[in-house]
C-alpha positions in Angstrom: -2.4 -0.9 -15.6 -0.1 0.6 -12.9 3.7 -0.5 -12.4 4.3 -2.1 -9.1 8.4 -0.8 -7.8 8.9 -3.0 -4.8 12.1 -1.4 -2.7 14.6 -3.5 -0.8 13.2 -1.7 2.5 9.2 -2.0 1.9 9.8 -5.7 1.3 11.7 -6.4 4.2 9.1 -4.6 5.8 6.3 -6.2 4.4 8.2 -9.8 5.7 8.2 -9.2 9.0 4.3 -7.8 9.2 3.2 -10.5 7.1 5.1 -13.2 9.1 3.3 -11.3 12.3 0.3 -11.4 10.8 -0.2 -14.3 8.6 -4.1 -14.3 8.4 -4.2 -11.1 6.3 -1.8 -12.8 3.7 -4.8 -13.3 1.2 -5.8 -9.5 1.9 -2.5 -8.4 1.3 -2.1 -10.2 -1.9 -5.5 -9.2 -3.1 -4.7 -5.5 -2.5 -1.6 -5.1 -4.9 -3.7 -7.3 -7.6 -6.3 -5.1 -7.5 -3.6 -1.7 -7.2 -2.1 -2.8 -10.2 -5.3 -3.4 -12.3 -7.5 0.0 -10.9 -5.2 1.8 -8.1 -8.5 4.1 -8.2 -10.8 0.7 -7.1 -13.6 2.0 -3.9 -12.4 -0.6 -1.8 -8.6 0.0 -1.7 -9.9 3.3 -0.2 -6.8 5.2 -2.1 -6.2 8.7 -0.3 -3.6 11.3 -0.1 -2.7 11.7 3.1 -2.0 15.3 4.6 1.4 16.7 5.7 3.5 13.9 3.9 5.4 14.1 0.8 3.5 15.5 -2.5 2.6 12.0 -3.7 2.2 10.1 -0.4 -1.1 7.5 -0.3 -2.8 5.2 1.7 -4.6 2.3 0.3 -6.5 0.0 2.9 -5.3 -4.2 3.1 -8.7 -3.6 5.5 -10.6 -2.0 8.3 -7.5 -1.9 10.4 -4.2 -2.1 8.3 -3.2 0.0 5.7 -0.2 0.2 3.2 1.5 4.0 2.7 2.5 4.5 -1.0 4.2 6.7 -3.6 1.8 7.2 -6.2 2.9 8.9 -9.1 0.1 9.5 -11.3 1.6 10.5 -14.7 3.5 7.6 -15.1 1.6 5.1 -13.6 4.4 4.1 -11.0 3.4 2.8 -7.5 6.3 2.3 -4.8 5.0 0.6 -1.4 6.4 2.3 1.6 5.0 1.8 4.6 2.6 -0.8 5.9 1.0 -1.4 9.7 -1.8 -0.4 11.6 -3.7 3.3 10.8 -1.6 4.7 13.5 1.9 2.8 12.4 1.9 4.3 9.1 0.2 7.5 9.2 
């Protein structure tokens, strides 16, 4: 089971989107459930994205928003980032 480091600045983030989009409050909590039980679940959609920092992610809330991530493999560690729109966070 992955470890979940939520960062002063991802959670103030994550406030303000949420409050701006309350609908995908469900989908949002959903996602980390399922990140911290199988990071590696099909539907969170988990890539490395290109020309970011070594272990930068995306994982998809859904079709249109996604959460960027620090994913550090070895230890099991996931720090949230970023979250927005495909074009916000990417």
């Amino acid at each position: 089971m992955a470890e979940i480091i939520y960062t002063k600045p991802y959670l103030k983030k994550s406030e303000k989107f949420l409050k701006k989009h309350p609908k995908i409050v469900r989908q949002y909590t959903k996602t980390f459930k399922l990140l911290e039980i199988n990071p590696y679940h099909p539907s969170l959609r988990l890539h490395k994205l290109e020309n970011k920092q070594p272990e930068t992610y995306s994982v998809s809330i859904n079709i249109t928003y996604r959460i960027t991530i620090d994913f550090i493999i070895e230890d099991d560690k996931i720090i949230p980032i970023s979250i927005g729109t495909h074009k916000e966070v990417y």
